[in-house]
C-alpha positions in Angstrom: -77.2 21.2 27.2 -74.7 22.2 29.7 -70.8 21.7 28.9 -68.9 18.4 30.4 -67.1 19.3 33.1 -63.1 18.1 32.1 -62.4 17.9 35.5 -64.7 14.9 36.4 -61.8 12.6 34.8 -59.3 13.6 37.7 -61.9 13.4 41.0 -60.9 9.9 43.3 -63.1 11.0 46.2 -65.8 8.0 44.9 -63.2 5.7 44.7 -62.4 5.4 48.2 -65.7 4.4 48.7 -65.3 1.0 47.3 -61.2 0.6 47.3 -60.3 -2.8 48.4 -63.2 -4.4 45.9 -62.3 -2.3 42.7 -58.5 -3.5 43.9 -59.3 -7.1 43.9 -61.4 -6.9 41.1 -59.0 -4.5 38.7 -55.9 -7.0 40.1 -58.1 -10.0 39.0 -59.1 -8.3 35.5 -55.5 -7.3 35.3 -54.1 -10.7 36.2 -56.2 -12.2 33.6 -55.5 -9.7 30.4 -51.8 -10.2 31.3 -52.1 -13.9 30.8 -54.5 -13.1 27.6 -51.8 -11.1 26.3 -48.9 -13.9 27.2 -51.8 -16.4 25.7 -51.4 -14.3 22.4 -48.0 -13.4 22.7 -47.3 -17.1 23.3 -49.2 -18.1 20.2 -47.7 -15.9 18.1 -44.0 -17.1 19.3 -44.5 -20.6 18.6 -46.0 -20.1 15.3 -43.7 -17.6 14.1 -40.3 -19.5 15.5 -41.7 -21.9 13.3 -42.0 -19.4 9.7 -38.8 -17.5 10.8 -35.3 -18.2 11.5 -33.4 -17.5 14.4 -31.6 -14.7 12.7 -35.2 -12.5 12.2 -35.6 -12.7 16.0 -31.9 -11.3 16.6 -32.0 -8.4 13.9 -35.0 -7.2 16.0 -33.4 -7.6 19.0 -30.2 -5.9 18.2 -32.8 -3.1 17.4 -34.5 -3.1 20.2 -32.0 -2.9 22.5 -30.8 0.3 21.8 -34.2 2.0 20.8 -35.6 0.3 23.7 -35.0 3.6 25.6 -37.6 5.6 23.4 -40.1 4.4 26.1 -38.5 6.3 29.0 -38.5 9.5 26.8 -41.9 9.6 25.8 -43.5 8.9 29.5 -41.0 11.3 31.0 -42.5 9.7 34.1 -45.4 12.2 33.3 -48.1 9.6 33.3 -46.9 8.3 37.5 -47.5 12.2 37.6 -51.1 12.1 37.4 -51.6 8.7 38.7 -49.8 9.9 41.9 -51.1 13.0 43.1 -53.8 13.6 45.4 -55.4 16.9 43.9 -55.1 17.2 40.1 -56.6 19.8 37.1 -57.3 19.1 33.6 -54.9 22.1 32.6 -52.0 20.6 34.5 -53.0 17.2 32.5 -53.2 19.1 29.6 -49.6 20.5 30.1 -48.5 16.7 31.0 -50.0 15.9 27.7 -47.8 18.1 25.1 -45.0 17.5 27.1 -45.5 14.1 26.2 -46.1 14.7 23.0 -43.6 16.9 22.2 -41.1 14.2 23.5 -42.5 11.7 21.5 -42.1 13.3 18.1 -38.1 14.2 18.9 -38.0 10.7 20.1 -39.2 9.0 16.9 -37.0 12.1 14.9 -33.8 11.3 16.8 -34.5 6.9 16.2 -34.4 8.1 12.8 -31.6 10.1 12.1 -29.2 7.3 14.2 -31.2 4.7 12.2 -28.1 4.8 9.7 -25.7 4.5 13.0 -27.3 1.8 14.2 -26.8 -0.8 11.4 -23.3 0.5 10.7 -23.0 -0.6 14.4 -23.8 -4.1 13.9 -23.0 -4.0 10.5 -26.1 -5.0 9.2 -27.9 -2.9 6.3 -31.6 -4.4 7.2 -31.7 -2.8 10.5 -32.0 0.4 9.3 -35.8 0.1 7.4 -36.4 -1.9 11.1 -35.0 1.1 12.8 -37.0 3.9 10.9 -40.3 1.6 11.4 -39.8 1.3 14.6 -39.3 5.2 14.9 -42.8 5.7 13.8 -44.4 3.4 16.2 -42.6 6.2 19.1 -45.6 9.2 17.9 -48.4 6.4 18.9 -47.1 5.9 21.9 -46.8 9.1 23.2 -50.4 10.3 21.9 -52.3 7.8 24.5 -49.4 7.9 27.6 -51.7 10.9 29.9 -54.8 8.9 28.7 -53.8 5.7 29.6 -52.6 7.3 33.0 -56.3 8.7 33.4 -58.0 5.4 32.9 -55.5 3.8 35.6 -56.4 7.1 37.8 -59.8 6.5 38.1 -58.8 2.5 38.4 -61.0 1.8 34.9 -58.9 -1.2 34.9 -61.4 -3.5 32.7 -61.4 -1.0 29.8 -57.3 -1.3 30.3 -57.5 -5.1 30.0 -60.0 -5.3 27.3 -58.2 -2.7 24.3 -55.3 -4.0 25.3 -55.6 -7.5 24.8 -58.0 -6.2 21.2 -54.7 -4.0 20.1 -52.5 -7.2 20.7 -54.5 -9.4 18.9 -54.4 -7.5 15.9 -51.1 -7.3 15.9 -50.4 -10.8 16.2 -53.1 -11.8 13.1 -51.6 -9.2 10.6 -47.8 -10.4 12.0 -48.7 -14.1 11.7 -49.9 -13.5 8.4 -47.2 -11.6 6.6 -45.0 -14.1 8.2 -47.1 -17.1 6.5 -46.6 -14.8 3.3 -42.8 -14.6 4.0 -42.1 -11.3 5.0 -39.5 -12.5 7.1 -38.3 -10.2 9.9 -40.9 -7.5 8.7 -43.6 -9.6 10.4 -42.1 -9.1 14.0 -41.7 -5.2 12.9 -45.2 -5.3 12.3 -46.0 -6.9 16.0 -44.0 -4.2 17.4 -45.8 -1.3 15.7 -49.5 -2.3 15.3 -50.4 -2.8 19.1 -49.3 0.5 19.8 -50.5 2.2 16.9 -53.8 0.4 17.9 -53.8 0.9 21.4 -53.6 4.7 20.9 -57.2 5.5 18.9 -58.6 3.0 21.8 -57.2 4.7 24.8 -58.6 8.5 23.6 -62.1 6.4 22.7 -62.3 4.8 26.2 -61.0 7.7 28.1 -63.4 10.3 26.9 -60.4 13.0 27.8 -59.6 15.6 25.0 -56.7 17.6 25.7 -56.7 21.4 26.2 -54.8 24.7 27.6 -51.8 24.0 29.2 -51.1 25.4 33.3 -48.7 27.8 34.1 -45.3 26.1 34.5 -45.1 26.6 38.5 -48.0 24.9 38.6 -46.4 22.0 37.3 -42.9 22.7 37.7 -43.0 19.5 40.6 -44.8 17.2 38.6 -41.7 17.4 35.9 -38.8 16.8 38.1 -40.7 13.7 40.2 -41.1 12.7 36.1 -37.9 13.3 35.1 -36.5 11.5 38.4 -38.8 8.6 37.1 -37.7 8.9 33.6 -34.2 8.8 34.9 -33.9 5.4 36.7 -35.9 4.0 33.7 -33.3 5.2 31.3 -30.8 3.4 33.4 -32.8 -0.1 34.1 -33.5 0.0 30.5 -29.8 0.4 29.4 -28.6 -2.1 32.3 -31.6 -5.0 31.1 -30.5 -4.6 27.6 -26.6 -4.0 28.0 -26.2 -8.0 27.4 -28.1 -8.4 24.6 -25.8 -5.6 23.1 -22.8 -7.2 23.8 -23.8 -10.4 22.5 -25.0 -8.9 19.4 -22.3 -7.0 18.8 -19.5 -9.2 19.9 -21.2 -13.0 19.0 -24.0 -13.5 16.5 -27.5 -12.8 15.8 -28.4 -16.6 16.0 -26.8 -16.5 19.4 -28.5 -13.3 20.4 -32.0 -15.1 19.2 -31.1 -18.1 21.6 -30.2 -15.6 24.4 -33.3 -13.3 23.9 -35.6 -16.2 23.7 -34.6 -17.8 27.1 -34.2 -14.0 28.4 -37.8 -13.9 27.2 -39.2 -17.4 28.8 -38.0 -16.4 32.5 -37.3 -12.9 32.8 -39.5 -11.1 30.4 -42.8 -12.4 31.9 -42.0 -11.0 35.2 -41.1 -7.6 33.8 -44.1 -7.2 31.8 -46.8 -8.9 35.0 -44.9 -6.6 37.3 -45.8 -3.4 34.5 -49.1 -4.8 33.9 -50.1 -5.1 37.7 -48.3 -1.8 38.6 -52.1 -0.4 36.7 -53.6 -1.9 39.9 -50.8 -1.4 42.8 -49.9 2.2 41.8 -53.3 3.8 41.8 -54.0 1.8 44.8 -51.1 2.6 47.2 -51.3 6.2 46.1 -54.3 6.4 47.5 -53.9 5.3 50.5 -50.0 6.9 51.0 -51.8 9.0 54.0 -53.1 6.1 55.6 -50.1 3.5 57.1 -52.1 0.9 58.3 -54.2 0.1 55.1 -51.3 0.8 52.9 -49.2 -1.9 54.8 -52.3 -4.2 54.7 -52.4 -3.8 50.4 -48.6 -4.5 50.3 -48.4 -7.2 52.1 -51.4 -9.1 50.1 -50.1 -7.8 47.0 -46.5 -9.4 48.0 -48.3 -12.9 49.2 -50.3 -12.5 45.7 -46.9 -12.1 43.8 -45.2 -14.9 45.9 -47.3 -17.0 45.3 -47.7 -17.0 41.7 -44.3 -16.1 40.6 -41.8 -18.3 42.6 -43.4 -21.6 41.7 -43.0 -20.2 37.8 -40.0 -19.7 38.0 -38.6 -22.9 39.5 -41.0 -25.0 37.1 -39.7 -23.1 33.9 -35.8 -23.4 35.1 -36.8 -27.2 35.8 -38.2 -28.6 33.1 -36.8 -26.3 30.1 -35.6 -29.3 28.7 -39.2 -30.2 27.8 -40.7 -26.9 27.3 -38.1 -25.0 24.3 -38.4 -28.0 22.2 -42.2 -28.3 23.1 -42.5 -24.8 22.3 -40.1 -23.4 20.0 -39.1 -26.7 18.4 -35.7 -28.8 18.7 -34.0 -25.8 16.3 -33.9 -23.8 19.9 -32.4 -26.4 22.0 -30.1 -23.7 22.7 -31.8 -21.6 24.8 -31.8 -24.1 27.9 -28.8 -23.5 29.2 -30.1 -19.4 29.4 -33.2 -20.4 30.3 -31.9 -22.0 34.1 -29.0 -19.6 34.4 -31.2 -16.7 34.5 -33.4 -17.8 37.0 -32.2 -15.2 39.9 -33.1 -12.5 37.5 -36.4 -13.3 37.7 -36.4 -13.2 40.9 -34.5 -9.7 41.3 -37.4 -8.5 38.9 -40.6 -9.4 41.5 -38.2 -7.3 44.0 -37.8 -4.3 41.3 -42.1 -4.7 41.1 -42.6 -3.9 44.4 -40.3 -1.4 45.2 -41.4 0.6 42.2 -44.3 0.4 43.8 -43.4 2.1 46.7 -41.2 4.2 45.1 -44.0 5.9 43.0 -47.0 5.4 45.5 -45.3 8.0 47.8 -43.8 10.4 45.4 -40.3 9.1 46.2 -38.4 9.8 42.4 -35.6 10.7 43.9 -34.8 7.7 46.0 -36.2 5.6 43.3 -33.2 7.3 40.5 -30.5 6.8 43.5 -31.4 3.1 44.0 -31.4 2.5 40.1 -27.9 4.1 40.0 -26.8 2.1 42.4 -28.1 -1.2 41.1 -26.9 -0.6 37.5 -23.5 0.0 38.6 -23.1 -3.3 40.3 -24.7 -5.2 37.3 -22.3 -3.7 34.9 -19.3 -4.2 36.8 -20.8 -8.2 36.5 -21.0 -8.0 33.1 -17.9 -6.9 32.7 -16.4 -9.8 34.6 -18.4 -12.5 32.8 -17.7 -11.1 29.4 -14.5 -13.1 29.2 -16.3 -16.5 29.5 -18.8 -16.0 26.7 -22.6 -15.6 26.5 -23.6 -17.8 29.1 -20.6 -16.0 31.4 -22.9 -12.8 30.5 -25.9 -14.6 31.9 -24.2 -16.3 35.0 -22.9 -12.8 35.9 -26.0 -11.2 36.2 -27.5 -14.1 37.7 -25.0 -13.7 40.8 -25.4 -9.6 41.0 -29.2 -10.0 40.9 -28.8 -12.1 43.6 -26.6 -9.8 45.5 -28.9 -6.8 45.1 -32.3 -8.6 46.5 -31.7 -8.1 50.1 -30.2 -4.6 49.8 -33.0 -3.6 47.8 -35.7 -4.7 50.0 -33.9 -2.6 53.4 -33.5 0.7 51.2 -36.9 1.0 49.4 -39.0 0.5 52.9 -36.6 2.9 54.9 -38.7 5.6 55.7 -41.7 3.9 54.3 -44.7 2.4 56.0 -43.3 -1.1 55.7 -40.3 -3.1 56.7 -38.5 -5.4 55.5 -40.6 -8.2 57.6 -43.6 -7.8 55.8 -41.7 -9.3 53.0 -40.1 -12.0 54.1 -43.6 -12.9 56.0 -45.6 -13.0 52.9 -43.0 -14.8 51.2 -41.3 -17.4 52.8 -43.9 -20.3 52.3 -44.4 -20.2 48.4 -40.5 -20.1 48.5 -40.0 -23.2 50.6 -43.0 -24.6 48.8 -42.0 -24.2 45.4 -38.0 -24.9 46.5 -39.6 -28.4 47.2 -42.0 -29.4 44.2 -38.8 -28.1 42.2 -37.2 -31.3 44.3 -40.0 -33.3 43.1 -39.3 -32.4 39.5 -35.8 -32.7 39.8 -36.0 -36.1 40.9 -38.6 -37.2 39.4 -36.4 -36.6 36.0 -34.4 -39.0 36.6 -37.4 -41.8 35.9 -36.5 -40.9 31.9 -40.4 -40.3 30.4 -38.2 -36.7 28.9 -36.9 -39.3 26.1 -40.6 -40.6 25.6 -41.4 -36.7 24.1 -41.8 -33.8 26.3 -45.7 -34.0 26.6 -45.8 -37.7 28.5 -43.2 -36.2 30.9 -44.9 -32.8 31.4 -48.2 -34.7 31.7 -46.7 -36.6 35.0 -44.6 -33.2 35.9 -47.3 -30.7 36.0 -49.4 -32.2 38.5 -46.8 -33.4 40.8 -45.3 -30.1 41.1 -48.9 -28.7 41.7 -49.7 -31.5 44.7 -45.6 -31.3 46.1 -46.4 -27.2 45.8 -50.0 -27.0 47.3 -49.2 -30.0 50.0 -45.5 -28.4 51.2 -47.4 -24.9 51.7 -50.2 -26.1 53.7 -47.6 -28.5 55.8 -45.4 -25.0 56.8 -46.8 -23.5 60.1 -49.5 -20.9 59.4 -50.0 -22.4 55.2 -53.1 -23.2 55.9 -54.5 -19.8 56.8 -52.5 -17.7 54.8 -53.9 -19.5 51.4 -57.7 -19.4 53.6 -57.0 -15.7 53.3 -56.3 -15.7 49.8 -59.7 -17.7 49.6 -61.1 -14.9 51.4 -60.0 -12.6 49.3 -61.4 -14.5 46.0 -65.0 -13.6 48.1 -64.7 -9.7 47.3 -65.2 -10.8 43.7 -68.8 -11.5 44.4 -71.0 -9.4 42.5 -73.9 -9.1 45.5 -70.4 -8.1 48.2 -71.0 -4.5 48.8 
């Protein structure tokens, strides 16, 4: 029998072949494992806010926060790397691979040793077992990072969907269950670690990669410094998104933190982690098509019509009716969160900015403009910080609420400089589901003021769904050009058709 060929894994010729269908369809498979994963996520949430207190949320975040960065140094940016680049070996791979796993084990090894640091820094003793348990979820990660790139590479993106969603779930069984048996915090250590630990035997099963002599180091010497540019404005988004939560940890409460990192969770966290989970999709795409303007302008613009379309309307209905959904959700114990919930509403909307210009950013090998931009933006969100600090936590949240808004424009006009794009195709795509969903939020506003909130929340929500569907759907097609723009999306839908060829 003659030897597999390793370099079969890394060939994209065949894909351009069939690129807008295996685009639609991996953005469709993608769309739905994300909402699978929110689904069990979700589930998990309300059942757990329920067997834990507010507190056990808060210790983990005031972990989190700070080892939150571990990511960032175990990708190295290594795995846009290989998803990026045109031509690519299975020895330069192989070289991204140790790489990675060399970071990984000093990551996990230095979580450790300031484990102790850590909960001297709060002054908690408990966060130091959460610390070191968290340290050994790091070595997981980094073993699947170059395969997990491969299998977005060659845009396998049901595979993705499908171990992901299976790692998740398991997590969320054995972390529901120890919380039933009252392990307390340990249960939401446990949903932090298992996924990964999970996802990492699945990733080397599906991908069929094994990892093997490394390339000589000029061979690879520009793949490391676009990752390290990558790695670098992700160590500084991850310290800027997660600077609040330290200052409210360290200079409130954890129960306050738990309120905060709940709301933080409801209306900004589901953006960051759609706009990671479709970057599978967008990245591989784009890349392959950086060489051809007109195509690559055709997928950004659907992608940003896509995004629009889905996102905005989320966002105003969450911010509208969070009165009815904490207490619906979390129970009446997290009442608290509300007033987070509505003031962080911009930053949800800075985040579907910060999703496609990542995009860009990485699609055409840009890490250097990408780490600039990121400097830039952290800056001005720390300086906001540090203004709203004097007016408490929801001063922290207001502040970055007003810089987020700040930054959207400026964002926009320096990512598509010099890229195939401009700043038009944006604001074309996105205009109508912003007026749309500006009006069904109207709708809900007013249609609060009836009182069926004091009746329970699901007799209001049961009259506020809909309306904000009909007010959304019937203010988009009413807008010059709504009609056709959502009988291209319909269009669109058709590439999903299994005889389309």
């Amino acid at each position: 029998m003659a030897p597999i060929d390793p370099e079969r894994h890394f060939d994209t010729e065949l894909l351009r072949r069939s690129l807008r269908r295996r685009a639609v369809r991996g953005g469709v498979a993608t769309a739905a494992g994300h909402a699978g994963k929110v689904a069990l996520l979700l589930g998990s949430t309300v059942v757990l806010a329920r067997l834990l207190r507010p507190g056990d949320f808060g210790l983990i975040a005031m972990v989190t926060s700070i080892t939150g960065f571990s990511s960032m140094f175990l990708d190295f940016g290594l795995s846009a790397a290989t998803i990026q680049r045109e031509q690519l070996r299975h020895d330069q791979v192989s070289s991204l691979f140790w790489v990675n796993l060399a970071f990984s084990g000093l990551v996990a090894l230095v979580i450790a040793v300031l484990s102790p640091a850590i909960a001297w820094f709060y002054d908690e003793p408990r966060l130091l077992g959460i610390a070191l348990a968290l340290a050994a979820g790091a070595l997981f990660n980094g073993l699947a990072i170059q395969h997990n790139a491969i299998l977005r590479r060659q845009m396998r993106f049901t595979a993705l969907v499908v171990l992901e969603l299976v790692a998740t779930a398991i997590g969320v069984v054995l972390a529901v269950a120890l919380g039933g048996l009252g392990a307390g915090y340990w249960s939401l250590v446990v949903l932090q670690v298992v996924p990964v630990a999970v996802r990492a035997v699945l990733m080397w099963t599906a991908s069929g990669w094994r990892p093997g002599a490394c390339a000589p180091l000029a061979e690879v010497r520009s793949m490391l410094a676009f990752g390290g540019s990558v790695t670098g404005s992700r160590m500084i988004t991850t310290f800027t998104r997660n600077l609040d939560k330290i200052l409210i940890g360290k200079f409130w409460s954890a129960q306050l933190l738990g309120y905060y990192s709940k709301a933080a969770n409801a209306i900004v966290m589901p953006f960051q982690q759609a706009g990671q989970t479709l970057a599978r999709v967008a990245v591989p795409t784009l890349s392959r098509l950086q060489h051809d303007p007109a195509r690559y302008r055709s997928y950004f613009r659907t992608a940003v019509t896509l995004i629009a379309a889905a996102g905005l309307p989320l966002v105003v209905f969450v911010a509208v009716d969070a009165p009815l959904l904490v207490p619906l959700v979390l129970g009446d114990q997290w009442l608290e969160t509300v007033p987070f919930v509505r003031v962080l509403a911009p930053v949800a909307l800075l985040e579907m900015v910060t999703t496609l210009t990542r995009w860009v950013f990485l699609s055409l090998g840009q890490g250097t403009k990408l780490l600039r931009w990121r400097v830039f933006e952290s800056l001005t969100k720390i300086l906001g910080l540090a203004i709203g600090i004097g007016w408490g936590a929801l001063g922290l949240a207001a502040s970055l609420a007003l810089t987020s808004s700040a930054l959207i424009l400026p964002a926009l006009v320096y990512c598509l400089r010099g890229a195939p794009l401009e700043v038009q195709d944006v604001t074309q795509a996105a205009w109508r589901p912003a007026l749309a969903a500006g009006a069904a939020g109207a709708a809900l506003a007013a249609l609060s003021r009836i009182g069926l909130a004091s009746q329970g929340p699901l007799p209001a929500l049961a009259l506020d769904v809909p309306v904000f569907a009909a007010v959304y759907f019937g203010a988009w097609l009413a807008l010059p050009g709504g009609a056709a723009t959502l009988l291209e999306l319909l269009r669109l839908a058709r590439e999903l058709r299994p005889n389309q060829r």
